[in-house]
C-alpha positions in Angstrom: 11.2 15.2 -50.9 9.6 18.3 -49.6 5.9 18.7 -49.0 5.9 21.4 -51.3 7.6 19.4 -54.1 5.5 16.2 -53.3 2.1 18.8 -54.3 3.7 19.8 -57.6 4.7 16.3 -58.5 1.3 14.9 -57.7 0.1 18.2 -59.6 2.0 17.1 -62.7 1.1 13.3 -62.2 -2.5 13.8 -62.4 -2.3 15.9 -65.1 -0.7 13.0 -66.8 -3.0 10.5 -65.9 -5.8 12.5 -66.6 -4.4 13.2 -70.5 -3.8 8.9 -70.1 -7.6 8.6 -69.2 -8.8 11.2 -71.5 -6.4 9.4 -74.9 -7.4 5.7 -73.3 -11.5 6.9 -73.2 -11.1 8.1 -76.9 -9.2 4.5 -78.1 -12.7 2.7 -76.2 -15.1 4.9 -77.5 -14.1 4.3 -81.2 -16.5 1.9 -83.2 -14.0 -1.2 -83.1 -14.8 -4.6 -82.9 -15.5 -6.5 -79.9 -12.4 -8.5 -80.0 -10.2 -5.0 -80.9 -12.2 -3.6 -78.0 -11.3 -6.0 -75.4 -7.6 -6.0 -76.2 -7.7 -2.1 -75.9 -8.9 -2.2 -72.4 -6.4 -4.9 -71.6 -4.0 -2.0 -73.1 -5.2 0.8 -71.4 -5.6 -1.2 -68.0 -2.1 -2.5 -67.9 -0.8 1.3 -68.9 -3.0 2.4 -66.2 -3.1 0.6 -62.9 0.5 1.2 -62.2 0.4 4.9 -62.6 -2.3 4.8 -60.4 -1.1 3.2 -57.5 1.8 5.3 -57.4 -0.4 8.4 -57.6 -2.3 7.1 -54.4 1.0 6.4 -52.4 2.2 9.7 -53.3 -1.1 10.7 -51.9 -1.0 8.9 -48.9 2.8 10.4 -48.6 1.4 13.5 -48.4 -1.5 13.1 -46.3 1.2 11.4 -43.8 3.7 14.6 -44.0 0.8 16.9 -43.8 -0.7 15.4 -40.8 3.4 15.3 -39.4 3.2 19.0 -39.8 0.3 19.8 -38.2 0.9 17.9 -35.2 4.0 20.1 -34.7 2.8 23.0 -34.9 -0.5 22.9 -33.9 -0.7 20.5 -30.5 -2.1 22.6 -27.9 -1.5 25.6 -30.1 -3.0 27.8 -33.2 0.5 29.5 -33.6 3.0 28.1 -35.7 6.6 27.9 -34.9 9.3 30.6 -36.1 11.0 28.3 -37.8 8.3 26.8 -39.3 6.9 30.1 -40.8 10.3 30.7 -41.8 11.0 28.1 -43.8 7.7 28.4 -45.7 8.2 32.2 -46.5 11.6 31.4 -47.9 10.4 28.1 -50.1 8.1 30.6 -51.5 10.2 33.1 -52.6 12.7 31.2 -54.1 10.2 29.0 -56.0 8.4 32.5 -57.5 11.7 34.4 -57.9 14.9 31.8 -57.1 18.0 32.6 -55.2 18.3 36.3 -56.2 14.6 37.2 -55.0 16.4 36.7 -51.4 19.2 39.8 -51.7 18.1 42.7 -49.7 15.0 41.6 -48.8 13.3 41.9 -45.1 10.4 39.6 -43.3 7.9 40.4 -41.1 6.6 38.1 -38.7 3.3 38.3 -36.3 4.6 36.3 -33.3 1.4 35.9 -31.2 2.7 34.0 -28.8 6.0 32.4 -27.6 5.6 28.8 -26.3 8.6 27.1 -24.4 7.9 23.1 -25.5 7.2 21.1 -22.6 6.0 17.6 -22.3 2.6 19.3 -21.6 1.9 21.1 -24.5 4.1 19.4 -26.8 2.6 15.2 -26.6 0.6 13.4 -24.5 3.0 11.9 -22.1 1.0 8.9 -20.8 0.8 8.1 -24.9 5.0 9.0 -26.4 6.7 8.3 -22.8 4.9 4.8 -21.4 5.5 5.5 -17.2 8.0 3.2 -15.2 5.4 1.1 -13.0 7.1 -0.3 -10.1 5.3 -3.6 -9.1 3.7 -4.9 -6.4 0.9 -2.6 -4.0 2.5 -0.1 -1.5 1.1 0.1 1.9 2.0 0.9 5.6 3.4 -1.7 7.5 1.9 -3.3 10.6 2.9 -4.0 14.3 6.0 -5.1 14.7 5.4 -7.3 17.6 1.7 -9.0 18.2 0.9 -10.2 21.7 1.2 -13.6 20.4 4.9 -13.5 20.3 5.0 -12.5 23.9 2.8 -15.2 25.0 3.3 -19.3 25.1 1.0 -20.5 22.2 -0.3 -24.1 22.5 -3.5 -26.0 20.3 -6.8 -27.0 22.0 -9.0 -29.5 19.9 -11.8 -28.6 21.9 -13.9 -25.4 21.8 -13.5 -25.0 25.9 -9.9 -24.7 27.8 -10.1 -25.5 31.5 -7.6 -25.1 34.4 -7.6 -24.9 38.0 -6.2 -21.9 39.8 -4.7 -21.3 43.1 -7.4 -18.6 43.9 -5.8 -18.2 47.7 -4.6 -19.3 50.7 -3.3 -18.9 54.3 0.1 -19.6 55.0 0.5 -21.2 58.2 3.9 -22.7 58.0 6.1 -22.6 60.8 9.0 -23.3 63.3 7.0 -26.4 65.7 7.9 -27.7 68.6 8.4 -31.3 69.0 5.5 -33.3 70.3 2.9 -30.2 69.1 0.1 -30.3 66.6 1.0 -28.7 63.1 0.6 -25.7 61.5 -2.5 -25.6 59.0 -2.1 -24.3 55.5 -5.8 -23.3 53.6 -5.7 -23.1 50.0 -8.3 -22.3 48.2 -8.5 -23.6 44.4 -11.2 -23.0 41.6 -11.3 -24.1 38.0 -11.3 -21.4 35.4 -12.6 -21.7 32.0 -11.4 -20.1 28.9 -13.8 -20.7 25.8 -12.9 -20.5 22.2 -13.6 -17.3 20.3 -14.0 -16.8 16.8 -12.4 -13.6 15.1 -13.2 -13.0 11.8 -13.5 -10.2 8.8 -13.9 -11.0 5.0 -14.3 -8.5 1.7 -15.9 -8.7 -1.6 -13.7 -8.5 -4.8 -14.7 -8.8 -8.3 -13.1 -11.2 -10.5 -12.1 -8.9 -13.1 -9.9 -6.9 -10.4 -8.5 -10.6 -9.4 -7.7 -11.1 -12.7 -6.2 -7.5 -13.9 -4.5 -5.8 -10.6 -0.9 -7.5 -10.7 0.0 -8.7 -7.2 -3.5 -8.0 -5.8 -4.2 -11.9 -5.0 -0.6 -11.6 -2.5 -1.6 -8.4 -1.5 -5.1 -9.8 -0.4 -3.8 -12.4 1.6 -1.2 -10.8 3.3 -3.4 -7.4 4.6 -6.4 -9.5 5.3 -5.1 -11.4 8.1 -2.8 -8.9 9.0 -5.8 -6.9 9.8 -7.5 -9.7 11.8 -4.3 -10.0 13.9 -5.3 -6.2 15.2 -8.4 -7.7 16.2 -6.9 -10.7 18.4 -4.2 -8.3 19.8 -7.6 -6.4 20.9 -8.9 -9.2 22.5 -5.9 -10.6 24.1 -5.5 -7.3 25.9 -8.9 -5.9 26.6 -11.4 -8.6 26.2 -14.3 -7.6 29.2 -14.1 -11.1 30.0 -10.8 -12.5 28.8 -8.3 -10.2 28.4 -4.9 -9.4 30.2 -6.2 -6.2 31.3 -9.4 -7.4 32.4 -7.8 -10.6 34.5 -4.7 -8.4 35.6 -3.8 -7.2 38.4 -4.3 -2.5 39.2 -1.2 -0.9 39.9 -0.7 -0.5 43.7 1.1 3.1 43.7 3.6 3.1 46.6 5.4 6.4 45.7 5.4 9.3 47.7 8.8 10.9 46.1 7.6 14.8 45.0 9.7 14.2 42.3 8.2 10.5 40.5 8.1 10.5 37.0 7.1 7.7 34.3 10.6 5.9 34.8 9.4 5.5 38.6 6.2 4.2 37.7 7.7 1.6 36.0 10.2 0.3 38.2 7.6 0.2 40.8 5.4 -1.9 38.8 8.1 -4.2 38.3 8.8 -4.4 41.9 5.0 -5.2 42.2 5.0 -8.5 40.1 8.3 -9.5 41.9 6.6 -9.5 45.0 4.8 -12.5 43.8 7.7 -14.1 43.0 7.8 -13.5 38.8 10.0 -11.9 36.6 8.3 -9.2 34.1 9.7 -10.4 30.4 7.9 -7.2 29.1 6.9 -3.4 29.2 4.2 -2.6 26.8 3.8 0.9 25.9 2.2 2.8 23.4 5.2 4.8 21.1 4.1 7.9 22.9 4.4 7.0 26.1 8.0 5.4 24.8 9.1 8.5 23.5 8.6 10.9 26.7 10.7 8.1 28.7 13.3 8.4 26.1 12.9 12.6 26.6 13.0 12.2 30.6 15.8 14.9 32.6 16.8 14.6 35.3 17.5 17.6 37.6 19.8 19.3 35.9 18.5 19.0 32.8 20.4 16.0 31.7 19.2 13.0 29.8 18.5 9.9 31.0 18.2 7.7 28.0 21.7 6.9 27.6 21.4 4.6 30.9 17.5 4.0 30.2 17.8 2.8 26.7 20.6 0.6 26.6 21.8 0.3 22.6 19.1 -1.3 20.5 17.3 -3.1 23.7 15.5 -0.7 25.9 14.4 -1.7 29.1 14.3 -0.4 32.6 15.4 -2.7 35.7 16.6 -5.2 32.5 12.7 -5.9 31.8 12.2 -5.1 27.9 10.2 -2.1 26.8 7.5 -3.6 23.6 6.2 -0.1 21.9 3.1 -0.9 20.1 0.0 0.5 19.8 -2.2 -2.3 20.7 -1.7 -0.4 24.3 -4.0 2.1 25.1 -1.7 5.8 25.2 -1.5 6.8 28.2 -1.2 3.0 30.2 1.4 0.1 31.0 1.7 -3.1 31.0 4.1 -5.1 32.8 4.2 -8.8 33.7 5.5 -12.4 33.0 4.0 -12.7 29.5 5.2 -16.2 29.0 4.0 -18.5 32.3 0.9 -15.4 33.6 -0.8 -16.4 30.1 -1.0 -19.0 27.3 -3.1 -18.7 24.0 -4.6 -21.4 22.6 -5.2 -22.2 18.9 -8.5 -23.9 18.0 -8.3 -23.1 14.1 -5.1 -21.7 12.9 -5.7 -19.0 10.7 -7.0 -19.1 7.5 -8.1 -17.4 4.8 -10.5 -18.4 1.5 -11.8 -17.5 -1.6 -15.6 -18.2 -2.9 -17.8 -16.9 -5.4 -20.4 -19.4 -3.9 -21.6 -16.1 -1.3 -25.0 -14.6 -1.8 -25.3 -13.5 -5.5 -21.9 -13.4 -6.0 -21.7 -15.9 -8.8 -23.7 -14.0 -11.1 -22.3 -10.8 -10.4 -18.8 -12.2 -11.0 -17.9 -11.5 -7.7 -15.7 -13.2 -5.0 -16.0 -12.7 -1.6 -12.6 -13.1 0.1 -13.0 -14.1 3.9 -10.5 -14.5 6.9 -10.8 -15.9 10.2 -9.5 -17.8 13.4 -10.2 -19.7 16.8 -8.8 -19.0 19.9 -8.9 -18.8 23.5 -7.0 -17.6 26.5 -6.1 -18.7 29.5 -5.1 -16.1 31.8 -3.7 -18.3 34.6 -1.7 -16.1 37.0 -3.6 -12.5 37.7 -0.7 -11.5 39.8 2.1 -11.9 37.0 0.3 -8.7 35.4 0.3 -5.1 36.2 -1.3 -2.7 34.4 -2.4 1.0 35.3 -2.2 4.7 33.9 0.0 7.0 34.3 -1.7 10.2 35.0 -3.3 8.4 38.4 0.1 6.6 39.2 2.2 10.3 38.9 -0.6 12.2 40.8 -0.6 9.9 43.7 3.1 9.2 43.7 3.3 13.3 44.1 0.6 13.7 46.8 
């Protein structure tokens, strides 16, 4: 049933109940006795009630097409639809005049304006079309490779690591004579000490986010210490007092080609820490520096990668290249990672929850902190090599 026709039925309906009321208020109103009295009312409210609840779900019909109508037609816009209009003029005519008021007849229409439906101005698509949430938190990812992985990692349970060092000597060994006093070697030995260092880093998280943000609990405790691990690649290089960089040994530029370039640099940096008898297990570079190597020419303008950058392992003189930018651009890094250094792990680390912080408890808040203890022992300066580039190519082309 039409709007339309649903009006004129209710219309009709009310007048009927009306006349009902109207014949049932007569019947009550009559001087009758009390017992005739309350049997009419019994009468008239049994005749009644029905007719009434059906008048108010018509009602509510109506209301419910009415309000289906407008949203049509009126969402975003004051203009109703062609069709719309259309249909009403039409349902009009024939109602006044019937079929034959249609013959030969014309329509004017005041199209103000013409609206191509969209999702925008035709619903509320965060309400009708629900979005497609993919789960989890989406973030950048972190190094690749830490310095940890390219160092020996042992456990201390004390808060000091000790060692003696070979700090020099004079070699004195030699062909002798029979009969003749022996050569003399000096050495010269120290002990070192490496103390624990705490690293740490925390944030503060309301429990309501804890509780509503899905995944944010794994997200927590997988950024956290991710983060913290920057800050021990920080100190492993570059401590003032600690680090590889710091204990290392300067680049010793031996180049005098007109022609050196990074590749050079690097070979002779090698060559440095072979002197001493090691074998580099790693070139660290920054991705930068790693990417002019890879864009090297030679004379005639030819790449060198392809003999460079063997497949998916580059390395030049078969000593790994490690891009990652816990190197400084611009530098290198080359030595025997695995017996020049060893890291030491005092308290693993770890990573805890608390509301038991300041006036966190009250606030309904949860501080979220991360942390670790460790020390290193940089035992052989000479198995690192570390310099920059722009002082290794000036003097390699002086």
């Amino acid at each position: 049933m039409e709007a339309n026709e649903l009006k004129e039925a209710l219309e009709k309906f009310g007048q009927e109940i009306d006349k009902k009321i109207k014949e049932s208020n007569e019947k009550l109103t009559a001087k009758v006795s009390e017992e005739t009295h309350a049997r009419l009312l019994k009468e008239v409210k049994a005749e009644l009630e029905p007719k009434l609840a059906e008048y108010a779900k018509m009602r509510e019909r109506l209301d419910e097409m009415e309000a289906k109508s407008k949203r049509i037609w009126t969402y975003g816009s004051t203009e109703k639809p062609f069709a719309v209009e259309l249909k009403e003029r039409l349902s009009d005519i024939i109602a006044k005049e019937g079929g034959r008021g249609l013959r030969g007849r014309s329509f004017d229409f005041e199209q103000k304006t013409v609206i191509d439906m969209t999702e925008l101005n035709a619903f509320n698509s965060t309400q009708v079309v629900p979005p497609n949430y993919v789960p989890g938190i989406k973030y950048d990812p972190t190094r690749a490779v830490r310095m940890r992985d390219l160092l020996s990692v042992g456990e201390t349970n004390s808060n000091l690591v000790s060692f003696i060092q070979e700090y020099s000597y004079t070699a004195a060994a030699a062909v002798t004579t029979e009969g003749t006093e022996y050569n003399q070697e000096d050495f010269t030995l120290k002990q070192v000490d490496a103390a624990v260092k705490l690293i740490t880093s925390y944030i503060v998280i309301s429990e309501n986010m804890l509780e509503d943000v899905a995944g944010l609990t794994s997200y927590i405790t997988t950024r956290l210490p991710e983060k913290l691990r920057n800050a021990e690649d920080s100190f492993i290089l570059s401590d003032a007092t600690y680090g590889i960089l710091t204990k290392g040994t300067a680049y010793s530029d031996n180049l005098a080609d007109s022609n050196v370039q990074r590749i050079d640099v690097l070979v002779d940096a090698c060559r440095q820490t072979k002197i001493y008898e090691y074998r580099p297990t790693a070139i660290l570079l920054h991705p930068n520096d790693a990417a002019l190597l890879k864009l090297t020419k030679d004379a005639n303008g030819q790449y060198l990668y392809p003999w460079v950058f063997v497949g998916n392992n580059p390395s030049i003189d078969a000593v790994p290249i490690i891009e990652s930018t816990a190197m400084s651009e611009g530098y290198f890094l080359v030595g025997d990672f695995k017996k020049g250094a060893q890291l030491f792990d005092r308290r693993k680390l770890t990573i805890e929850f608390s509301n038991a912080n300041e006036d966190n408890f009250i606030k309904g808040m949860v501080t979220v902190r991360c942390h670790e203890r460790i020390a290193l022992a940089v035992y052989c300066p000479h198995a690192f090599v570390y310099g920059g580039f722009a002082a290794a190519l000036a003097q390699g082309t002086a």
